[in-house]
N, C-alpha and C positions, 0 to 999 in steps of 0.2 A: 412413526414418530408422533406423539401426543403433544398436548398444548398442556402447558401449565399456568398457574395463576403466580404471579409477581408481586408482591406487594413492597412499595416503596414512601419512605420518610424523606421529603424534600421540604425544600424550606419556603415558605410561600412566596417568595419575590421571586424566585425561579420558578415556581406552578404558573405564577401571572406569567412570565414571560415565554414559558409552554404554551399556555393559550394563547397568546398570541401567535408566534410560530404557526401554530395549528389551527388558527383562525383564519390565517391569511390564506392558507391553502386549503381551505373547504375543509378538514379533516380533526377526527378526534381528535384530544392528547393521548392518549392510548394508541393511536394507532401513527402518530407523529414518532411520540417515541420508540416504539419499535421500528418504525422506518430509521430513524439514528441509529440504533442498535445492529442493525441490520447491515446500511451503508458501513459504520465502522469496525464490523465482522469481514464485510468484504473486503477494505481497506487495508486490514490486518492480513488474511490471508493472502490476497494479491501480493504487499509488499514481499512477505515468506518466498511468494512463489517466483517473485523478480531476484530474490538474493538467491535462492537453490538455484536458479538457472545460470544466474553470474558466476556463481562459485564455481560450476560444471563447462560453464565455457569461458572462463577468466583463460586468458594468455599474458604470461610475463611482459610487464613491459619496461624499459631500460630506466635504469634509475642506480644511484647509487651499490646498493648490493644485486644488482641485477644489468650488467654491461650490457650494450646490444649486442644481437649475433650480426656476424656474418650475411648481407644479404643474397639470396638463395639466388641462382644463376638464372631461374623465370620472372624475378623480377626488374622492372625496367633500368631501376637505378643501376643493377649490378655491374661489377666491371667487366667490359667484354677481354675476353682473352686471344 
């Protein structure tokens, strides 16, 4: 994977407020803003990978179109017979 050059039109009270950002933490704006980029790249795929995991292990739960079952005879509530 290669690096590419980015060029971006921002508006200058947002540049100012870039340098800042990136002043406080010792670091370029160029390299602030790819850290953003970066963190919100993770952000986005993390969340992805929290919803595919929910979706694959979602279990029904009682509600309106969906009654509870029956509790299973290993659980404690169940009725003893």
């Amino acid at each position: 994977m290669g690096t590419y050059v980015l060029s971006l039109r921002i508006d200058g009270e947002l540049l100012d407020r870039l340098r800042d950002h990136a002043a406080k933490r010792d670091m370029a704006v160029q390299d602030y803003v790819l850290q953003l980029l970066q963190r919100n790249d993770f952000d986005e795929r993390f969340r992805a990978t929290t919803e595919a995991t929910a979706r694959l292990t979602h279990w029904p739960t009682p509600g309106p179109g969906n009654p509870p079952t029956a509790p299973h005879p290993w659980h404690l509530d169940a009725p003893h017979k």
